[in-house]
MOPAC internal coordinates of N, CA, C and O (Angstrom, degrees):
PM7 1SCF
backbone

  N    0.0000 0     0.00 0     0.00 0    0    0    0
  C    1.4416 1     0.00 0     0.00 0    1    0    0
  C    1.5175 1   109.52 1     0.00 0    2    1    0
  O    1.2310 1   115.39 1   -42.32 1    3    2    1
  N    1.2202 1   126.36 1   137.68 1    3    2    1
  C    1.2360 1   139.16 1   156.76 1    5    3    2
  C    1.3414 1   123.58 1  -103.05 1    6    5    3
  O    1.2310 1   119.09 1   -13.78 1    7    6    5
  N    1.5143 1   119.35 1   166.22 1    7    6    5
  C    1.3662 1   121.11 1  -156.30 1    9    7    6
  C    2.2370 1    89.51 1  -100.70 1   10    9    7
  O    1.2310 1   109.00 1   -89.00 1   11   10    9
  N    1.0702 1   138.20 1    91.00 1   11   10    9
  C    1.4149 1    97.20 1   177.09 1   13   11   10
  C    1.3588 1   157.52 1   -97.98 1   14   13   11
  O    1.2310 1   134.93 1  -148.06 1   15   14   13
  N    1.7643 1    88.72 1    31.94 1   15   14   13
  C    1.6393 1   120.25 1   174.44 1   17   15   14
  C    1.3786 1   102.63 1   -72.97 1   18   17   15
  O    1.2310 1   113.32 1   142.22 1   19   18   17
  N    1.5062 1   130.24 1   -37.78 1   19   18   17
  C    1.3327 1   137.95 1   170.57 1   21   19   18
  C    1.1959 1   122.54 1   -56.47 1   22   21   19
  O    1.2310 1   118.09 1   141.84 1   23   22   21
  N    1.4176 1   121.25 1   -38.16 1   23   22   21
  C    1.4172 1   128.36 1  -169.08 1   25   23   22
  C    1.7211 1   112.90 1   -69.31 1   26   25   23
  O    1.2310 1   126.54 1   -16.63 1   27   26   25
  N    1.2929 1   105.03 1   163.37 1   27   26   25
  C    1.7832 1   110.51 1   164.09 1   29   27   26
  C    1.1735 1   114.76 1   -48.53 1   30   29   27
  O    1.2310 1   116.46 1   -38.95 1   31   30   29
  N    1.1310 1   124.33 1   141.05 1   31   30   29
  C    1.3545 1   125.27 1   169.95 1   33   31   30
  C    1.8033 1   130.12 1  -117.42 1   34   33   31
  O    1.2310 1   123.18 1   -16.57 1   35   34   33
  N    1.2103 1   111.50 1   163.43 1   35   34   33
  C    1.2608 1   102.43 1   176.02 1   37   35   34
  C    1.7799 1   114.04 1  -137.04 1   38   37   35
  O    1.2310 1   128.71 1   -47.28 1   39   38   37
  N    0.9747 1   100.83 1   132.72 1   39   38   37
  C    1.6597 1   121.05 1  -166.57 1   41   39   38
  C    1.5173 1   115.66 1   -57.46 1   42   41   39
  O    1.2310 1   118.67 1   -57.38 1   43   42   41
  N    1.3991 1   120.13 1   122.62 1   43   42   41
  C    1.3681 1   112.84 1  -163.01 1   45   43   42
  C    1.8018 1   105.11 1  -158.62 1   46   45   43
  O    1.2310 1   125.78 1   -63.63 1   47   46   45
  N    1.4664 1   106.49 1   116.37 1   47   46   45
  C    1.1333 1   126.42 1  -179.09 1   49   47   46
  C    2.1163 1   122.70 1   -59.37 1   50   49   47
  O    1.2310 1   133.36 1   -52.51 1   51   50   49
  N    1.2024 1    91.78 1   127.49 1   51   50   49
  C    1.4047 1    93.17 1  -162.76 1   53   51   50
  C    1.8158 1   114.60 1  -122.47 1   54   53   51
  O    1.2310 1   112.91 1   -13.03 1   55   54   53
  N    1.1971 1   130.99 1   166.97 1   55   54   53
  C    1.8767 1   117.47 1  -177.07 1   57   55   54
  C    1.3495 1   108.52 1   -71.24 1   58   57   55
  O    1.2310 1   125.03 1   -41.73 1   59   58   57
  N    1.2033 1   107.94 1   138.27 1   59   58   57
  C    1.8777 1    89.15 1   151.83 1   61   59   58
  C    1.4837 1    97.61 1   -87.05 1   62   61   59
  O    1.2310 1   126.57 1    24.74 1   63   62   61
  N    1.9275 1   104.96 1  -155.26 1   63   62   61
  C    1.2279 1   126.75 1  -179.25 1   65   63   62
  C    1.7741 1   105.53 1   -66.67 1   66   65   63
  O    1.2310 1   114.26 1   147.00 1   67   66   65
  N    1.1050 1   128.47 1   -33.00 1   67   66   65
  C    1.2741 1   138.22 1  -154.91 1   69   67   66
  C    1.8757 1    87.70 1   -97.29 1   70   69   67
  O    1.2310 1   123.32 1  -170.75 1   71   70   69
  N    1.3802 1   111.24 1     9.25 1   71   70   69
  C    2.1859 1    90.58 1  -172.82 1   73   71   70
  C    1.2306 1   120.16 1    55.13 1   74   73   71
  O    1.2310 1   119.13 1  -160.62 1   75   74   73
  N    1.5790 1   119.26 1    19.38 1   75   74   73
  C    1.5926 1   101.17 1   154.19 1   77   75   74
  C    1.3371 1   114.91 1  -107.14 1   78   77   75
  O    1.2310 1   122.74 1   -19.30 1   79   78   77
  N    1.4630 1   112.36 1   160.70 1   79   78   77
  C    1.6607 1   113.40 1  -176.30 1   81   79   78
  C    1.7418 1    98.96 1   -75.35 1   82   81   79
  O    1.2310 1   113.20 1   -88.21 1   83   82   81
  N    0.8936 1   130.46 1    91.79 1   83   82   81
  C    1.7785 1   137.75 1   154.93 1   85   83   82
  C    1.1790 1   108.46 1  -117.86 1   86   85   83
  O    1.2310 1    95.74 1  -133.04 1   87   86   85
  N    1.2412 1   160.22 1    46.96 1   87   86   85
  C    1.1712 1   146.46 1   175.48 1   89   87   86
  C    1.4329 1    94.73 1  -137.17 1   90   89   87
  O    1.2310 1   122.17 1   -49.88 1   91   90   89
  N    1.3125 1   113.45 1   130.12 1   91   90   89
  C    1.8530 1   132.75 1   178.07 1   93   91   90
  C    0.9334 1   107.99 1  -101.41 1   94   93   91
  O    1.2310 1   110.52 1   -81.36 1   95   94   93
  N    1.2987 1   135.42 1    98.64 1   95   94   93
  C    1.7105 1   134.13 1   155.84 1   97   95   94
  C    1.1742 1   125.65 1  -100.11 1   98   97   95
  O    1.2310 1   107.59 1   -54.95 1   99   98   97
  N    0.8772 1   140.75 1   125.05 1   99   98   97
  C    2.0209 1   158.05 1   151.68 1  101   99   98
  C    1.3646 1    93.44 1   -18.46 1  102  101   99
  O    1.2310 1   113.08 1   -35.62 1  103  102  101
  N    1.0787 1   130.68 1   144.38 1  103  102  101
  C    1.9176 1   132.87 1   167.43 1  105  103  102
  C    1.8734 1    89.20 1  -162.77 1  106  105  103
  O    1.2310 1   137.04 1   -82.85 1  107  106  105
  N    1.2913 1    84.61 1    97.15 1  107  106  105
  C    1.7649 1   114.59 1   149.05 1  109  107  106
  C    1.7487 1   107.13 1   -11.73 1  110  109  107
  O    1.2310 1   122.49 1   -73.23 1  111  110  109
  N    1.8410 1   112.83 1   106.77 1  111  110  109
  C    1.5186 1   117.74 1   174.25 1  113  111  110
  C    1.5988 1   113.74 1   -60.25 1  114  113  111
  O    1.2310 1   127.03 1   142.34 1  115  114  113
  N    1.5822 1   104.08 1   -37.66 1  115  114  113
  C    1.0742 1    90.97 1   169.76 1  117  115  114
  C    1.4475 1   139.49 1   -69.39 1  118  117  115
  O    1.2310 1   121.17 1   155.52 1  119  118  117
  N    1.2610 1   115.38 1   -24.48 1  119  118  117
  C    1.2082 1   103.51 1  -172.75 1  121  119  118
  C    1.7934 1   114.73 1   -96.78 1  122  121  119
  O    1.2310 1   130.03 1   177.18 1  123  122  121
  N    1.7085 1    98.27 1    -2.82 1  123  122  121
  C    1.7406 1    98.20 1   156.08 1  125  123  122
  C    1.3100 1   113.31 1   -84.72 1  126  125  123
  O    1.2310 1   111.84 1  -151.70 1  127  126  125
  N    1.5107 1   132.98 1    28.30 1  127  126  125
  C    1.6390 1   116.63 1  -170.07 1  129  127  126
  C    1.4899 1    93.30 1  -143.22 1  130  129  127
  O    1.2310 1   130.50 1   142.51 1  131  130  129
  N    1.1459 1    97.35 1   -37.49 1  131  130  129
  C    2.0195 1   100.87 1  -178.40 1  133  131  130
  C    1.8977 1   106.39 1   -47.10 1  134  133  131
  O    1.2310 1   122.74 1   -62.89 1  135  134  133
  N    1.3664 1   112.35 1   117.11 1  135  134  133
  C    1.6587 1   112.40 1   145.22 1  137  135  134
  C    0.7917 1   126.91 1    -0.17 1  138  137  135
  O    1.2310 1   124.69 1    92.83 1  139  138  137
  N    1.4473 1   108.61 1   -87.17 1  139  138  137
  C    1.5773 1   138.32 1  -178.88 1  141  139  138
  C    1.4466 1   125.86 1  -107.37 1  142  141  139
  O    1.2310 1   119.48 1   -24.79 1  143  142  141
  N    1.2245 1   118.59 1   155.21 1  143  142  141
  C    1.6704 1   124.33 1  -169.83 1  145  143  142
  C    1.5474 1   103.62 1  -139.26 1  146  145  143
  O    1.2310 1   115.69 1   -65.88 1  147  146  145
  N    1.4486 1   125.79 1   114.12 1  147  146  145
  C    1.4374 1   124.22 1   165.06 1  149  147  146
  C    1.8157 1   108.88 1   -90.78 1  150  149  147
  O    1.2310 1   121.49 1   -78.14 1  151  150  149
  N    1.5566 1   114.76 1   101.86 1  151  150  149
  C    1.3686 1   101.70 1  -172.96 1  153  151  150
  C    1.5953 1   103.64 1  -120.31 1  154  153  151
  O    1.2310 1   120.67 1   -80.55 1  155  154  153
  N    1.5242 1   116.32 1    99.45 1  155  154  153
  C    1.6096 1   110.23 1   178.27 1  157  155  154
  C    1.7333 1   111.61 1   -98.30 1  158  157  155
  O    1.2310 1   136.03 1   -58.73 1  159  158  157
  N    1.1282 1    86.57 1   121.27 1  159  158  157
  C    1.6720 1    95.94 1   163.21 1  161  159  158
  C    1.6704 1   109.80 1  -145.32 1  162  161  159
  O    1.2310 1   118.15 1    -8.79 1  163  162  161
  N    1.1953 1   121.13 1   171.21 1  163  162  161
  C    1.5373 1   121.24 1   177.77 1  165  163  162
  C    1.5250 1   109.80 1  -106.01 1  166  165  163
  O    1.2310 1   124.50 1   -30.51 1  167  166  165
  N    1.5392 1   108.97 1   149.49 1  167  166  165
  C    1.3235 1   127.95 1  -156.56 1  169  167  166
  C    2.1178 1    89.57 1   -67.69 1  170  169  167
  O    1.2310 1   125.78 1   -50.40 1  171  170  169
  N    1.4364 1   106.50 1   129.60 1  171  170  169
  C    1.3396 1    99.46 1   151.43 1  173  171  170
  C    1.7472 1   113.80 1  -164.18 1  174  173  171
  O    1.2310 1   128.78 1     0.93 1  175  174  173
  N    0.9423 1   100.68 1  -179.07 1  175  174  173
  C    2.0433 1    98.65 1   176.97 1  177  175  174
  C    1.0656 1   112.67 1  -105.63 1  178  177  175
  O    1.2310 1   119.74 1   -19.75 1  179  178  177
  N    1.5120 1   118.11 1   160.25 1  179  178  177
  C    1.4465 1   125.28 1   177.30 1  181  179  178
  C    1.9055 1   104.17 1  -136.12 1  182  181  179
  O    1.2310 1   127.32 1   -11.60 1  183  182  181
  N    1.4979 1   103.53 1   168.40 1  183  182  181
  C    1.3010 1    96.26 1   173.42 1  185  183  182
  C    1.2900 1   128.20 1   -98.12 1  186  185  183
  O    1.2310 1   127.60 1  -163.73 1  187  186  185
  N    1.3495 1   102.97 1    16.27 1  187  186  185
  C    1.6324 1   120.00 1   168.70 1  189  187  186
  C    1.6811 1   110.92 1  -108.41 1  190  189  187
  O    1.2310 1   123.23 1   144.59 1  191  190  189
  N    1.0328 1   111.42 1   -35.41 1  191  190  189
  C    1.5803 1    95.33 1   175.82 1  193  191  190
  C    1.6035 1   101.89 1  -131.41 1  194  193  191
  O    1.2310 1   128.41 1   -14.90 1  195  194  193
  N    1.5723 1   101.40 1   165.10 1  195  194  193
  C    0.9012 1   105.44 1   177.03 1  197  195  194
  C    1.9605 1   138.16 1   -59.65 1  198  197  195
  O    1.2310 1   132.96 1   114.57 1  199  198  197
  N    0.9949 1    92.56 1   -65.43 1  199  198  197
  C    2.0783 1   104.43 1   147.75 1  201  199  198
  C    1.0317 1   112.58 1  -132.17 1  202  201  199
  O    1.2310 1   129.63 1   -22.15 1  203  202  201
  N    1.8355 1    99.04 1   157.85 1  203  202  201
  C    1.4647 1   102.79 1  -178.61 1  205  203  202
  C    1.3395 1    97.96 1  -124.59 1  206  205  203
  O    1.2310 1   119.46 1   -62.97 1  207  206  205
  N    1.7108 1   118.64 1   117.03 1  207  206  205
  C    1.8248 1   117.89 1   176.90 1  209  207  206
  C    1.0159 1    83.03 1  -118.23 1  210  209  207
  O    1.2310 1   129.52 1    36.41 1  211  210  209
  N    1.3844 1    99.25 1  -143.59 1  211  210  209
  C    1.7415 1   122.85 1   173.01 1  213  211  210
  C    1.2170 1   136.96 1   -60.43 1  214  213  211
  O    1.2310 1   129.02 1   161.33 1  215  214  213
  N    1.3338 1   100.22 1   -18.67 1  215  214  213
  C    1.9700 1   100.84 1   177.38 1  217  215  214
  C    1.2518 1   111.37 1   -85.10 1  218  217  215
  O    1.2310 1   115.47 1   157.19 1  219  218  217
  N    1.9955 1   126.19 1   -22.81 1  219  218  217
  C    1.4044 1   112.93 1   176.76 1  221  219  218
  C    1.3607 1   104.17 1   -75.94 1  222  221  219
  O    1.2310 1   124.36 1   135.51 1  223  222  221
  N    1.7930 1   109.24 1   -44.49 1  223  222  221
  C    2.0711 1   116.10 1  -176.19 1  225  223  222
  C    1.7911 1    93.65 1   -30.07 1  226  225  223
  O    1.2310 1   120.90 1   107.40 1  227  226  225
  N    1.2669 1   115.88 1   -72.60 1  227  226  225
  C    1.2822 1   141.35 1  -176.05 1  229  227  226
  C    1.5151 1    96.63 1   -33.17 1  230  229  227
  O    1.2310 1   112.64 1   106.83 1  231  230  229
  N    0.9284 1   131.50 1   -73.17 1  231  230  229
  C    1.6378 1   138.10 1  -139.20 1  233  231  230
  C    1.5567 1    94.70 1   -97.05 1  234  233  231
  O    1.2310 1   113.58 1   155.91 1  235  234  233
  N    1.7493 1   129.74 1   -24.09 1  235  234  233
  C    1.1314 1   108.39 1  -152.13 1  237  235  234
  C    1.9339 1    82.38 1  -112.16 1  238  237  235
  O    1.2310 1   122.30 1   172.71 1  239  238  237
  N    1.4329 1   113.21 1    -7.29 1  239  238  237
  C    1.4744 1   118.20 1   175.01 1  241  239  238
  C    1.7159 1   106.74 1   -82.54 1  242  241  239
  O    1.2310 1   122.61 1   170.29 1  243  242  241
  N    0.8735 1   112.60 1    -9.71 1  243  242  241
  C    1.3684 1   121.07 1  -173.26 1  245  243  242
  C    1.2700 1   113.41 1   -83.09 1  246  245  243
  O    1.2310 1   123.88 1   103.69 1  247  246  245
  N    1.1955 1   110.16 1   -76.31 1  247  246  245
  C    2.0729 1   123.26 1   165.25 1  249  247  246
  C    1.3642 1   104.36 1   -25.43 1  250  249  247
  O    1.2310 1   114.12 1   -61.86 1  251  250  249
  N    1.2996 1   128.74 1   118.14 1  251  250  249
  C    1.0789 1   146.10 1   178.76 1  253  251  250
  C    1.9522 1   107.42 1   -59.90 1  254  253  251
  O    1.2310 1   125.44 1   -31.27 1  255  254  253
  N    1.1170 1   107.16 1   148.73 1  255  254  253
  C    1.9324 1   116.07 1   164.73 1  257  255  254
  C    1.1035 1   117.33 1   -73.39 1  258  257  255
  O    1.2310 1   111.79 1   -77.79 1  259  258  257
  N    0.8043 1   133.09 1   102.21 1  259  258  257
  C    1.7335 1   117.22 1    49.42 1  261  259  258
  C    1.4060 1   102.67 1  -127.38 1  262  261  259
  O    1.2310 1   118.95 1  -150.29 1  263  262  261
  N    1.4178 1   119.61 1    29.71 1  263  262  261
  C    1.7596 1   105.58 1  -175.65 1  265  263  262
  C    1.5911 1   104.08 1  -106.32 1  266  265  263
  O    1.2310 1   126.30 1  -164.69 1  267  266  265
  N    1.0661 1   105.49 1    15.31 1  267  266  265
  C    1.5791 1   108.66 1   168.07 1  269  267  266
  C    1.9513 1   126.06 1   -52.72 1  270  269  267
  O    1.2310 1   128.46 1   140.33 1  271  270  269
  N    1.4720 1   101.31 1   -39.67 1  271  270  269
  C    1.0569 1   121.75 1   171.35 1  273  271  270
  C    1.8451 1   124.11 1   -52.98 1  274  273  271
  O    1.2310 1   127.84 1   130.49 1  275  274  273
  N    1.9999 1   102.50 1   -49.51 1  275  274  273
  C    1.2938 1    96.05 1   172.18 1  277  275  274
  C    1.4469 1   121.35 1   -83.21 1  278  277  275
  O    1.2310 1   113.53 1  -148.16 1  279  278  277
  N    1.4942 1   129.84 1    31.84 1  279  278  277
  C    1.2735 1   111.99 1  -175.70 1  281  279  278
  C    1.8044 1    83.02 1  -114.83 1  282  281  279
  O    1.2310 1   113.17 1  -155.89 1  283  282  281
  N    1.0509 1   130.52 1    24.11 1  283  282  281
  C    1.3011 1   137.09 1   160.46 1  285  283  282
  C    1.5607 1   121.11 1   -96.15 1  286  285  283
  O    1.2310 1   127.64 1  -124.22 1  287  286  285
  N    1.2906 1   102.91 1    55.78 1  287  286  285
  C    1.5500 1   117.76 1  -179.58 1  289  287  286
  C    1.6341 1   126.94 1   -93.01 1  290  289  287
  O    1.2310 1   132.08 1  -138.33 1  291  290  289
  N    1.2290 1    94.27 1    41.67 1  291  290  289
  C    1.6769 1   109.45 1  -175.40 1  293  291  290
  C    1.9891 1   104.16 1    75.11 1  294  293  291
  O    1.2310 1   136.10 1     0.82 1  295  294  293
  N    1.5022 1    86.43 1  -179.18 1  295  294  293
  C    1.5563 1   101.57 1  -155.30 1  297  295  294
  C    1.7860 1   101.56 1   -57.39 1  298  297  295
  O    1.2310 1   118.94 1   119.45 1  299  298  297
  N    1.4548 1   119.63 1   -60.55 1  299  298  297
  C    1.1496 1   109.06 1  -161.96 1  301  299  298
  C    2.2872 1   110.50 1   -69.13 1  302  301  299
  O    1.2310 1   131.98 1   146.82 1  303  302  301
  N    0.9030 1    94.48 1   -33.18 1  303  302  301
  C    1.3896 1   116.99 1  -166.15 1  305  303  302
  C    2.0874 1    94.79 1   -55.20 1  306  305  303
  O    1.2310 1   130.65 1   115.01 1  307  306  305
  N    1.5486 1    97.06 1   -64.99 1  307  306  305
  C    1.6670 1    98.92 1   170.77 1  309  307  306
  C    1.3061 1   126.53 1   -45.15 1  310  309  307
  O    1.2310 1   116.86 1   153.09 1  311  310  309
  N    1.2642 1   123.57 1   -26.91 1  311  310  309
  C    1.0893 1   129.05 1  -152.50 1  313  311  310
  C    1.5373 1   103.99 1  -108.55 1  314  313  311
  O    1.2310 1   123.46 1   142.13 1  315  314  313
  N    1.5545 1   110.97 1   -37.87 1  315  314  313
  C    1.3291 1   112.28 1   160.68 1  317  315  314
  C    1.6042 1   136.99 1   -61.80 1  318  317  315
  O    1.2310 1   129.65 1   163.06 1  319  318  317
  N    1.7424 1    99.00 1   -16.94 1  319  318  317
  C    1.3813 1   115.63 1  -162.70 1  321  319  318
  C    1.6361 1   104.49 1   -92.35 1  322  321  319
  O    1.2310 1   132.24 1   145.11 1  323  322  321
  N    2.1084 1    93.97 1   -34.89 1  323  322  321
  C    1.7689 1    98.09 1   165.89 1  325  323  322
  C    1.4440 1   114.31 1   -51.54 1  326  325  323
  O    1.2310 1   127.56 1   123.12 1  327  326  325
  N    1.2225 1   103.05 1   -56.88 1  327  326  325
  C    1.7346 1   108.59 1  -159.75 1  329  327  326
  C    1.7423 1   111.33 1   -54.67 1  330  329  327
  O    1.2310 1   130.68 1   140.00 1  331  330  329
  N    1.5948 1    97.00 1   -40.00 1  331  330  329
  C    1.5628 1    98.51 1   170.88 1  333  331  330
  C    1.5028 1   125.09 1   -62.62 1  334  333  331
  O    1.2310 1   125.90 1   116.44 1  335  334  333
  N    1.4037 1   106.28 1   -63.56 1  335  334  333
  C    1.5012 1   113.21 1   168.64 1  337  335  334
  C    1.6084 1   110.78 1   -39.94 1  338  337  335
  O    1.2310 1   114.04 1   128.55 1  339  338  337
  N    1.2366 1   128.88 1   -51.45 1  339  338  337
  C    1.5462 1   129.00 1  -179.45 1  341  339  338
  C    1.4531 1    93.93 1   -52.54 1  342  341  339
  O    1.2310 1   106.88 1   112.28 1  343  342  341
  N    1.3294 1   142.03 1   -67.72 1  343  342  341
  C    1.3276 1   128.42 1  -159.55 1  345  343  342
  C    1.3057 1   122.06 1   -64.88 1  346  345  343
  O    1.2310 1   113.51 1  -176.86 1  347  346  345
  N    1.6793 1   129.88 1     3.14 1  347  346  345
  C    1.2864 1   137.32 1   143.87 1  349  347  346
  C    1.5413 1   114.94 1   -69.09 1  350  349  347
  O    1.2310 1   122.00 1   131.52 1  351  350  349
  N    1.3187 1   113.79 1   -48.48 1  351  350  349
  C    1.4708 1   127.65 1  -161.40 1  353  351  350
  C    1.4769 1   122.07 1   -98.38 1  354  353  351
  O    1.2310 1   123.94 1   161.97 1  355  354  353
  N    1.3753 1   110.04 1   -18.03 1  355  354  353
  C    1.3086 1   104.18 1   160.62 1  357  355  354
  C    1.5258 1   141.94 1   -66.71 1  358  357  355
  O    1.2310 1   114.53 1   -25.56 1  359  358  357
  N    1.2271 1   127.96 1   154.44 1  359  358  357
  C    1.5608 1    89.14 1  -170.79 1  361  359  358
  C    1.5075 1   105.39 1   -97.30 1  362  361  359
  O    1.2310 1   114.40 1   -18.18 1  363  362  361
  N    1.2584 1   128.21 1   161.82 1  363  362  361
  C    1.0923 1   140.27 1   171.76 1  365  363  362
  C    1.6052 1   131.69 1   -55.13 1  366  365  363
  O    1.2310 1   120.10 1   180.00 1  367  366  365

């Protein structure tokens, strides 16, 4: 296990509340370069996004500290910012 608030990061544009990409977040090199990803969490809902499995664990473990907080830009904005961020971080 690695920590990946520690790691290098790379700069990556995210929604605000208003749906434009202005928001700068840190997202962990390692975990955009690694192969493989072991990400366990249990299936549940929130009232900001629609589900939360492995692609938010993934996407929202990734974003470096302390900017975890602004990718919480209301319902549509989060959800747009997951789907984007996943298509860096998922693996192929």
């Amino acid at each position: 296990m690695i920590g990946l608030s520690e790691d290098e990061a790379e700069y990556y544009l995210i929604y605000n509340s208003s749906l434009e990409k202005r928001i700068r977040v840190p997202v962990s090199k390692a975990a955009l370069e690694f192969d493989f990803r072991i990400s366990v969490c249990r299936p549940k809902t929130r009232d900001t996004v629609i589900v939360t499995l492995s692609i938010k664990n993934m996407v929202m473990g990734a974003v470096q500290s302390p900017y975890k907080t602004p990718v919480h830009q209301g319902y549509a904005a989060i959800n747009l910012s997951i789907a984007d961020l996943a298509e860096h971080l998922m693996p192929t």
